[in-house]
BABA-876049 format. One record per residue (C-alpha): x, y, z; residue in three letters. Coordinates in nm, 3 decimals. Example, Ala and Ser with C-alpha at 12.3 -4.5 7.8 and 13.67 -1.06 7.14 Angstrom:
BEGIN
REC         X         Y         Z     r
REC     1.230    -0.450     0.780   ALA
REC     1.367    -0.106     0.714   SER
END
This chain:
BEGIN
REC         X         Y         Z     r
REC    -0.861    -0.064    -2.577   UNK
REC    -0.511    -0.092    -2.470   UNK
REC    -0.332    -0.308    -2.659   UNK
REC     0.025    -0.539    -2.631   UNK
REC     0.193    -0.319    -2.903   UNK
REC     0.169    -0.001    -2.669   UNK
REC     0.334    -0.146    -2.390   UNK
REC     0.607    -0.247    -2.598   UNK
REC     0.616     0.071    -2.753   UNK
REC     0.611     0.212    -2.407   UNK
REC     0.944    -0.001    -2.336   UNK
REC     1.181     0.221    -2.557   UNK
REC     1.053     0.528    -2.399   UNK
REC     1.067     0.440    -2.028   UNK
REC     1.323     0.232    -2.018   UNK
REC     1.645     0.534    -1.986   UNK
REC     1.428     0.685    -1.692   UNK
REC     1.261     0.400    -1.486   UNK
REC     1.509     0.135    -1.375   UNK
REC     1.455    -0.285    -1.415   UNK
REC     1.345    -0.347    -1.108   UNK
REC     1.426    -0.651    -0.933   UNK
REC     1.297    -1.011    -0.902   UNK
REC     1.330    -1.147    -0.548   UNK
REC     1.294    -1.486    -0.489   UNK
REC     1.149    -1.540    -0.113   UNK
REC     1.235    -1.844     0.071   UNK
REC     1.001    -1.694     0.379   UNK
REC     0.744    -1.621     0.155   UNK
REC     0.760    -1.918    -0.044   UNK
REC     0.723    -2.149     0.284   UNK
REC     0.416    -1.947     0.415   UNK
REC     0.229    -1.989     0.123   UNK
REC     0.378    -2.356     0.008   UNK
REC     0.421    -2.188    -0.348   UNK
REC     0.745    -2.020    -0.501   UNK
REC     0.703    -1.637    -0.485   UNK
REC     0.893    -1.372    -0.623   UNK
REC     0.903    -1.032    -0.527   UNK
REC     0.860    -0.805    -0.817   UNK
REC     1.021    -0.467    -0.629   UNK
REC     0.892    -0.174    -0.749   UNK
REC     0.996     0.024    -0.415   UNK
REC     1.323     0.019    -0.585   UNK
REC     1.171     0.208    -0.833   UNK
REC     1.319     0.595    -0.909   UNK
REC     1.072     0.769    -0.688   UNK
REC     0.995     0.474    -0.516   UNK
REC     0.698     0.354    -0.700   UNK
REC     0.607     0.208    -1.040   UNK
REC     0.464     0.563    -1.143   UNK
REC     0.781     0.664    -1.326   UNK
REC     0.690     0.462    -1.590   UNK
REC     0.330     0.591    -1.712   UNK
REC     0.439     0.919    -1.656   UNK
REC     0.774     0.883    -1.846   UNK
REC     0.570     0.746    -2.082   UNK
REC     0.287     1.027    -2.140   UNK
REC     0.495     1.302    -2.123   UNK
REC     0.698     1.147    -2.431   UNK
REC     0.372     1.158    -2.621   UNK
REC     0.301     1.546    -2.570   UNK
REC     0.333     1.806    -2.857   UNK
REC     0.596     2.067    -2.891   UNK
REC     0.267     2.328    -2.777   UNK
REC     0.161     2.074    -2.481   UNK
REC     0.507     2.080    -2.342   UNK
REC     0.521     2.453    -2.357   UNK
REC     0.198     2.530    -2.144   UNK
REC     0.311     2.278    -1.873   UNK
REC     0.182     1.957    -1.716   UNK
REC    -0.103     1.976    -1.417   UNK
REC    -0.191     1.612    -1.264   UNK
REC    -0.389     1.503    -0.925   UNK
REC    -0.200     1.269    -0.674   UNK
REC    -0.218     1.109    -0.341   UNK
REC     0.179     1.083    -0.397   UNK
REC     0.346     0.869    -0.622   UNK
REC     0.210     0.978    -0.949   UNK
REC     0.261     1.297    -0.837   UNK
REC     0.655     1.255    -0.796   UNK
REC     0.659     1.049    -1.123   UNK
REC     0.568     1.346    -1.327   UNK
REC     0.780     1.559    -1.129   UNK
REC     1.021     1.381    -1.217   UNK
REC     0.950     1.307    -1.581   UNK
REC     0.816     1.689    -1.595   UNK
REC     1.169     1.763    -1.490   UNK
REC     1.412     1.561    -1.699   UNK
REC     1.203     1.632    -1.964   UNK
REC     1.192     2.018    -1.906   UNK
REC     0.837     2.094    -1.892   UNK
REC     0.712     2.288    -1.612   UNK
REC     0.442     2.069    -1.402   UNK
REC     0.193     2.095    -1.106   UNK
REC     0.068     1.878    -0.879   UNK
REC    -0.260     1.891    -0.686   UNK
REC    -0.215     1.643    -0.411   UNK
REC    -0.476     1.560    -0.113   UNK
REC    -0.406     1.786     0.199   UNK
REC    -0.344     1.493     0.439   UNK
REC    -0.100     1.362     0.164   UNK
REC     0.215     1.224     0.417   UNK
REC     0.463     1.493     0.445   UNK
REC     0.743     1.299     0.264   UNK
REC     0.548     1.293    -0.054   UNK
REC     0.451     1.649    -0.050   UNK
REC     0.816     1.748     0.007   UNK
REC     0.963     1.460    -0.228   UNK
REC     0.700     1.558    -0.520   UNK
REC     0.834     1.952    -0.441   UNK
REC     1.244     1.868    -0.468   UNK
REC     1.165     1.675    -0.804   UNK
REC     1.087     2.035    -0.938   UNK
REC     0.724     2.036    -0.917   UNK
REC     0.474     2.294    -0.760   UNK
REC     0.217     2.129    -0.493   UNK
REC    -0.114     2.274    -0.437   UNK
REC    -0.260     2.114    -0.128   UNK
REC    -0.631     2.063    -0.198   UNK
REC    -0.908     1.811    -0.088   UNK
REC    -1.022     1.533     0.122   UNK
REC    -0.912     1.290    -0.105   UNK
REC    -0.759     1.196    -0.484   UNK
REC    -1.059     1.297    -0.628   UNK
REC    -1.119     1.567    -0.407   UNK
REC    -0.777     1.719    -0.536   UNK
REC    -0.852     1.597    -0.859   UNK
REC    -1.160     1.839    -0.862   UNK
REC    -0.835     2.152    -0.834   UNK
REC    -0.621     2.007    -1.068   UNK
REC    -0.872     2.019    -1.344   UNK
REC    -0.958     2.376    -1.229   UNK
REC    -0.594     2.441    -1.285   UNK
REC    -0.602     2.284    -1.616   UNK
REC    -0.895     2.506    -1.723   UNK
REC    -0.738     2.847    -1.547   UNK
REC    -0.381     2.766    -1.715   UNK
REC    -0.401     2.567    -2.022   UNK
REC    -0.186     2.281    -1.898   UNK
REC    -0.247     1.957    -2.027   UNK
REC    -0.381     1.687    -1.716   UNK
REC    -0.192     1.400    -1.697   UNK
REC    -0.420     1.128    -1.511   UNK
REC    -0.293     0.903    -1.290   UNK
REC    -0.462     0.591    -1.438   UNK
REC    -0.750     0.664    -1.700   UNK
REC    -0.533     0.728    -1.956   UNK
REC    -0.402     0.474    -2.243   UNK
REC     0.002     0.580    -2.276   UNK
REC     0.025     0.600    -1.881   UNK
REC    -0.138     0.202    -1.855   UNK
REC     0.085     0.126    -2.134   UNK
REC     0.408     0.283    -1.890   UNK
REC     0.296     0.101    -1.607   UNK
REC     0.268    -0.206    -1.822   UNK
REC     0.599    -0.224    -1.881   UNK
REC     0.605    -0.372    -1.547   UNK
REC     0.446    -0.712    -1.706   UNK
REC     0.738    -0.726    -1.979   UNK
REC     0.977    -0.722    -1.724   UNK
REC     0.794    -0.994    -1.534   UNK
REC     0.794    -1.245    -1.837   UNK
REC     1.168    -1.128    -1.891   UNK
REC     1.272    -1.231    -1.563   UNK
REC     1.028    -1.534    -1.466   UNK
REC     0.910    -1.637    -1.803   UNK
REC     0.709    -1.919    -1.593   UNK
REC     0.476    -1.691    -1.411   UNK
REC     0.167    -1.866    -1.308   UNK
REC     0.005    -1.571    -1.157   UNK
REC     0.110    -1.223    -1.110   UNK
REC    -0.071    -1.045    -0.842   UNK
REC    -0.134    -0.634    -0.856   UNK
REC    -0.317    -0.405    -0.619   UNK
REC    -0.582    -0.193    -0.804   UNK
REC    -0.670     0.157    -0.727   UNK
REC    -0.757     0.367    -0.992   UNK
REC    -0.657     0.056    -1.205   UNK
REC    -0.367     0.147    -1.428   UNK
REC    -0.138    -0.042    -1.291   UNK
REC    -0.308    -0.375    -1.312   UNK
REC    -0.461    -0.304    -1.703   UNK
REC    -0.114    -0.251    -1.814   UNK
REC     0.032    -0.538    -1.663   UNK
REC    -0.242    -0.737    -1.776   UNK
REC    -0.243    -0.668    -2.104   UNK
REC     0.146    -0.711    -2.122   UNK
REC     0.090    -1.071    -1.991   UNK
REC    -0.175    -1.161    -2.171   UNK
REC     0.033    -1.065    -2.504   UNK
REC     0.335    -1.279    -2.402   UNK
REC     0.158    -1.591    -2.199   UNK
REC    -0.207    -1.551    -2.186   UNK
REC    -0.207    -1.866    -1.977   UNK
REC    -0.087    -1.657    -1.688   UNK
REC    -0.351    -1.529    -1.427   UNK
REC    -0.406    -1.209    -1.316   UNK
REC    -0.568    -1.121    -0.965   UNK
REC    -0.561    -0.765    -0.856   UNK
REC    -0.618    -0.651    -0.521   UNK
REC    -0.799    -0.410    -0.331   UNK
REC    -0.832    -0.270     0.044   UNK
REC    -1.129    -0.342     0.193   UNK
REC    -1.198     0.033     0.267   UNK
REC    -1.161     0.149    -0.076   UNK
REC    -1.307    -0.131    -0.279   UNK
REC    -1.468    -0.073    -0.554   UNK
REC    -1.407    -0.280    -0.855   UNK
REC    -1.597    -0.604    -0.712   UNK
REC    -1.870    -0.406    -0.669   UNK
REC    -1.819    -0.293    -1.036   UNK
REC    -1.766    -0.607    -1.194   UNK
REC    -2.069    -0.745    -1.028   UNK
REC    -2.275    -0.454    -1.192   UNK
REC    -2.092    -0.457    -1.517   UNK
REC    -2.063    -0.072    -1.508   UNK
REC    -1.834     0.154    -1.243   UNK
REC    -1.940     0.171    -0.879   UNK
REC    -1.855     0.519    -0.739   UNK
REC    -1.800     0.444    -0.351   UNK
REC    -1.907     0.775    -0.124   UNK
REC    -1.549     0.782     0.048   UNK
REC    -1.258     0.558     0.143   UNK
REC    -1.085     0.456     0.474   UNK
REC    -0.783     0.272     0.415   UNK
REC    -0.433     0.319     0.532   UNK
REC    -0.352     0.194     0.177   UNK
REC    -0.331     0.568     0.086   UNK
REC    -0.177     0.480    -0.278   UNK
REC    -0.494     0.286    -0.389   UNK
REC    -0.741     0.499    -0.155   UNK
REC    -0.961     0.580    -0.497   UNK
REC    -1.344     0.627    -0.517   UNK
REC    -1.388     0.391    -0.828   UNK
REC    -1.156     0.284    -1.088   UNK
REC    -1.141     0.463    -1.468   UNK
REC    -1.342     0.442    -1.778   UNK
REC    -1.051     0.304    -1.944   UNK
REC    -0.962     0.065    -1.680   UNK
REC    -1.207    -0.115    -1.631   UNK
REC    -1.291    -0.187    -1.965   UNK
REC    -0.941    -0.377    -1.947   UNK
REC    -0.993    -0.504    -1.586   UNK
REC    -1.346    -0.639    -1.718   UNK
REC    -1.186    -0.772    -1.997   UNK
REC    -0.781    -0.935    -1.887   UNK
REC    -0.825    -0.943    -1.502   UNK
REC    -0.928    -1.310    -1.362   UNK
REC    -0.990    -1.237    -0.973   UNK
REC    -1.027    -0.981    -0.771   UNK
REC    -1.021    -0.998    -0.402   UNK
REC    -0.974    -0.748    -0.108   UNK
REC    -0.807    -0.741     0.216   UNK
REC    -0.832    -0.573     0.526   UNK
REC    -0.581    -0.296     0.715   UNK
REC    -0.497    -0.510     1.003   UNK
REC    -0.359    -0.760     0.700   UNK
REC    -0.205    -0.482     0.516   UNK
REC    -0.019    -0.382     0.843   UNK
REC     0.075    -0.733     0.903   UNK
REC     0.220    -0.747     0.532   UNK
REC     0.430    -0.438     0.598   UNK
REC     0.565    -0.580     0.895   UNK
REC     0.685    -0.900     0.734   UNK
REC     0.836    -0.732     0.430   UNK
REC     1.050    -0.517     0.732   UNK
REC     1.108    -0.786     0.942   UNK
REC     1.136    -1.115     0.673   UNK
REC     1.267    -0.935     0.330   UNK
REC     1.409    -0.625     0.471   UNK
REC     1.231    -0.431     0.236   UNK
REC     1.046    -0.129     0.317   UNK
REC     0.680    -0.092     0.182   UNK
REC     0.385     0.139     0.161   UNK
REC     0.054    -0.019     0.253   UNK
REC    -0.066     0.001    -0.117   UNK
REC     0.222    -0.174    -0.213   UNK
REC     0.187    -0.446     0.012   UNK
REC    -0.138    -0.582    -0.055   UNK
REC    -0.044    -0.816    -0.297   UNK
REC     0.159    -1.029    -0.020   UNK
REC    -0.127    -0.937     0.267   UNK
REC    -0.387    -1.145    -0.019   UNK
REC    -0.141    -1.425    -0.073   UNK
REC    -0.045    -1.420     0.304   UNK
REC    -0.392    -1.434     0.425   UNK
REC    -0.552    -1.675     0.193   UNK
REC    -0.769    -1.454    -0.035   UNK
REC    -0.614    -1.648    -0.309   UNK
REC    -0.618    -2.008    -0.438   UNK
REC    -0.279    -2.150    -0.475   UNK
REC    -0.150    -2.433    -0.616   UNK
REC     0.155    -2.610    -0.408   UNK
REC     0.469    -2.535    -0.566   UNK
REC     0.231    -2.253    -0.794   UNK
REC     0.523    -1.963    -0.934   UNK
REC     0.336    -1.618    -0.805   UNK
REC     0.465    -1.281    -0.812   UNK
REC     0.304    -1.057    -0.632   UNK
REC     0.432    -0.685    -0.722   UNK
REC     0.528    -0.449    -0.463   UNK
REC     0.426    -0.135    -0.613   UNK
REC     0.581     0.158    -0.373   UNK
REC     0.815     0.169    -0.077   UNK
REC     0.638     0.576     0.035   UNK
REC     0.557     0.507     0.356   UNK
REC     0.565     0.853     0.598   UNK
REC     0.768     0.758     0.899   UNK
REC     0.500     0.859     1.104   UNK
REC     0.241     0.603     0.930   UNK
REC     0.521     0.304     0.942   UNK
REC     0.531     0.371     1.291   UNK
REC     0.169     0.338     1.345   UNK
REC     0.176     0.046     1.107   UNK
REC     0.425    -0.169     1.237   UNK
REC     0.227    -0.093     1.616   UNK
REC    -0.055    -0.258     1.446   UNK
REC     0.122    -0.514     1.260   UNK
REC     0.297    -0.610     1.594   UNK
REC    -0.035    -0.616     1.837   UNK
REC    -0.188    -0.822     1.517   UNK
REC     0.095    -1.093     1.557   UNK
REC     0.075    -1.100     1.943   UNK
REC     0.382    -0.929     2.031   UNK
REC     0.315    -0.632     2.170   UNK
REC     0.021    -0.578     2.432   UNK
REC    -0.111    -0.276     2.643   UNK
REC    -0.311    -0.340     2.915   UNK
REC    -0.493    -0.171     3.206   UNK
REC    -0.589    -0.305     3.624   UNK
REC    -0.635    -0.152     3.911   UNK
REC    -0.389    -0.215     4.187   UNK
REC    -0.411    -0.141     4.604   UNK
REC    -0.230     0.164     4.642   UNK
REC    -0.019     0.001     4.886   UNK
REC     0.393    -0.115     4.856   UNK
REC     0.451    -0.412     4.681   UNK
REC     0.131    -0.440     4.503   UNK
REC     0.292    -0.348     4.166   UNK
REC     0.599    -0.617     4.226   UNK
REC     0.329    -0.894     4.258   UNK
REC     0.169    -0.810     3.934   UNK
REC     0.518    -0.828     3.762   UNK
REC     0.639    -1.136     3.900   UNK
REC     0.355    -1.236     3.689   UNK
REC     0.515    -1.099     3.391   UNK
REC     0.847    -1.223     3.508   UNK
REC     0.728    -1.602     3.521   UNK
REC     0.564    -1.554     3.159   UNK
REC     0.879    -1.372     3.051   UNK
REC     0.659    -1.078     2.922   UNK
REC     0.901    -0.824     2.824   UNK
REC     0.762    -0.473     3.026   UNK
REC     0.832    -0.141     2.734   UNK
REC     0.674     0.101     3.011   UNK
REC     0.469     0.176     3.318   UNK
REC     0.224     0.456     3.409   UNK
REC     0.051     0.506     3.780   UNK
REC    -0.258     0.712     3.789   UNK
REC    -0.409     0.776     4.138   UNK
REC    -0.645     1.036     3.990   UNK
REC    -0.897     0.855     3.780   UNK
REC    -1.272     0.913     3.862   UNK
REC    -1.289     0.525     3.795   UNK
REC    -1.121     0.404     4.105   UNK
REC    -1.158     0.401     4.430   UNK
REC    -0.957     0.608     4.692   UNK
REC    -0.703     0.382     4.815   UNK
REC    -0.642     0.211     4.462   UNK
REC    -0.425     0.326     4.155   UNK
REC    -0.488     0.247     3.796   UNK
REC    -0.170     0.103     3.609   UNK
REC    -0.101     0.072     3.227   UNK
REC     0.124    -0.160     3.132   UNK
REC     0.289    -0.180     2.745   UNK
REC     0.460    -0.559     2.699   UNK
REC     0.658    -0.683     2.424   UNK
REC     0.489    -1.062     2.433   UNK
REC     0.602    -1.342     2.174   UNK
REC     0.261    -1.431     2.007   UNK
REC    -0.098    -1.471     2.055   UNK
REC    -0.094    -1.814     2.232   UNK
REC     0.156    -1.636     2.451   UNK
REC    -0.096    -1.338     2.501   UNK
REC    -0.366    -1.588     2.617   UNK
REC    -0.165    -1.742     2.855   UNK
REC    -0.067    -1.435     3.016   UNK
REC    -0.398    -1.271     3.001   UNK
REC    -0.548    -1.596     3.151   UNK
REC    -0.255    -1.587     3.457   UNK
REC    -0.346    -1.254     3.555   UNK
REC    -0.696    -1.328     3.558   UNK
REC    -0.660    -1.593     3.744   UNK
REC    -0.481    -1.393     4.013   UNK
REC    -0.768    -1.175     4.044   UNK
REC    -0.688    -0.893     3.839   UNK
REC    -0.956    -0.776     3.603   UNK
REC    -0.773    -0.631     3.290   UNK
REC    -0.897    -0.417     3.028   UNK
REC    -0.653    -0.477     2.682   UNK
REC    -0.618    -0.120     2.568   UNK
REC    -0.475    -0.229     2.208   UNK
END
């Protein structure tokens, strides 16, 4: 098994390519959860994730032959622009096998580290399947994204850092995919201050380590539905989760709507930008999933910033309808002047904020004479969306609430 020596080990080799990332206090945080949290910010990361480290660290341990026949890994993203990366700076030639509804800005990131990206699969494991085709076809040697000792024991360095920074750490709290992450942090921690708990994280649609522990042996899930694309993983590794059995206290899960609502409040509260994967640590803290003690010194680590734009727009949608402050909704109206200027003096006395309006006479759902009316409102909270809901109502409109 992994042990505390590698990660240090690990240390010297990572530490001129992947940065010391920062430690952020949050006073927002901290209030929400009545404990004192620190941000471990791994979106600062080179790449913008914590997988510069593990991959930093494996490619140091290749031969003089393995660096000559090239690198081949499997990605949803991040790995995959940590060995580019690495691959790079290190000058061995790599490929990358990433899913084919990987977000644009990974595919192209992972290509202008120096990489080549084959687009293949459903899923991780789905473009794992390629990658080790590739490996076969070509010789190169597979670098996995978590399964593998020397790329726990890069991500691990994470942990040192931790202790370095906040040597008073009560509990550190990692999301889990394929597991690497959180069995290199945990072992780090448990060499240093043992004392310290570990909870790892999971989204609901890709959980499969309670399931696992509960067993005692790996659960393979059938597929995974999570916008939490960075942890979206089938099961966790051999080697994993012999550590996650072993170092891990808790695990817990939580659910998109959650992780949205995370991502949101990094934006808006800590200005930081965050990939869904990488906020799950604050969406379990956030939401209760974990038992805290008041005044209890937690950092939760924020493990990627990779969001496509097109996803954080979707996301922060969510996050915002979540929070009650932004509402759709649908009514029929007389088709007649001045019917729409009595449903917005409604809005007007509830100071409903009105993004925009569409008409549509043509629907096979109304009658002749009526028109059907979408309205999108910027609103101030759920209480406020109950009160306005219940106003309109009460005026006789019947409303359907589209999101």
């Amino acid at each position: 098994m992994l042990e505390y020596a590698d990660v240090v080990a690990a240390h010297e080799r990572v530490r001129e390519t992947s940065r010391h990332t920062p430690l952020s206090y949050s006073h927002t945080f901290s209030a929400m959860t009545d404990a004192a949290v620190h941000l471990k910010l791994e979106n600062a990361q080179r790449t913008g994730a914590f997988k510069i480290r593990g991959a930093t660290n494996r490619i140091a341990t290749l031969s003089a032959a393995e660096r000559e026949a090239g690198v081949v890994t499997a990605s949803a993203g991040n790995h995959a622009q940590g060995v580019a990366l690495a691959a790079t700076r290190a000058g061995v030639d790599s490929t990358i096998v990433m899913p084919e509804n990987a977000p644009i800005s990974k595919v192209r990131a992972t290509e202008n580290y120096g990489a080549e990206v084959v687009l293949s699969g459903v899923d991780y494991d789905a473009a794992a399947d390629r990658a080790h085709e590739i490996e076969r076809e070509e010789g190169r040697t597979y670098l996995h994204a978590f399964d593998d000792e020397d790329v726990m024991a890069g991500q691990g360095t994470i942990g040192l850092e931790i202790l370095e920074d906040c040597p008073e750490v009560d509990t550190v709290v990692v999301p889990i995919g394929g597991g690497g992450l959180i069995s290199g942090i945990a072992t780090a921690i448990e060499g240093a201050r043992p004392e310290t708990r570990i909870v790892g994280v999971q989204a609901e649609g890709a959980s499969s380590v309670a399931p696992s522990l509960a067993k005692g042996e790996r659960v393979t899930l059938s597929g995974v539905d999570t916008m939490a694309d960075g942890i979206a993983t089938r099961t966790v590794g051999e080697r994993t989760f012999e550590v996650i059995d072993s170092r891990v206290d808790e695990v817990v899960t939580v659910s998109d709507p959650e992780i949205a609502m995370a991502v949101v409040h990094l934006l808006e509260r800590a200005k930081t930008l965050v990939e869904g994967a990488g906020a799950v640590p604050l969406a379990a803290l956030l939401f209760d999933h974990i038992d805290l003690e008041p005044g209890e010194t937690v950092v939760p680590v924020i493990s990627g910033g990779n969001i496509d734009l097109n996803t954080l727009t979707t996301v922060i949608v969510r996050g915002l309808v979540e929070t009650g402050r932004y509402l759709k909704i649908r009514t029929v109206l007389k088709d007649r002047p001045g019917a729409l200027e009595d449903l917005l003096a409604i809005f007007t006395a509830y100071r409903a904020n009105i993004f925009a309006i569409q008409h549509d006479r043509t629907s096979r759902d109304i009658g002749m004479s009526d028109t059907e009316v979408e309205i999108d409102l910027e609103t101030r909270g759920n209480d406020h969306v109950t009160e306005l809901l219940a106003a309109i109502e009460g005026r006789g409109y019947e409303v359907d609430v589209l999101v």
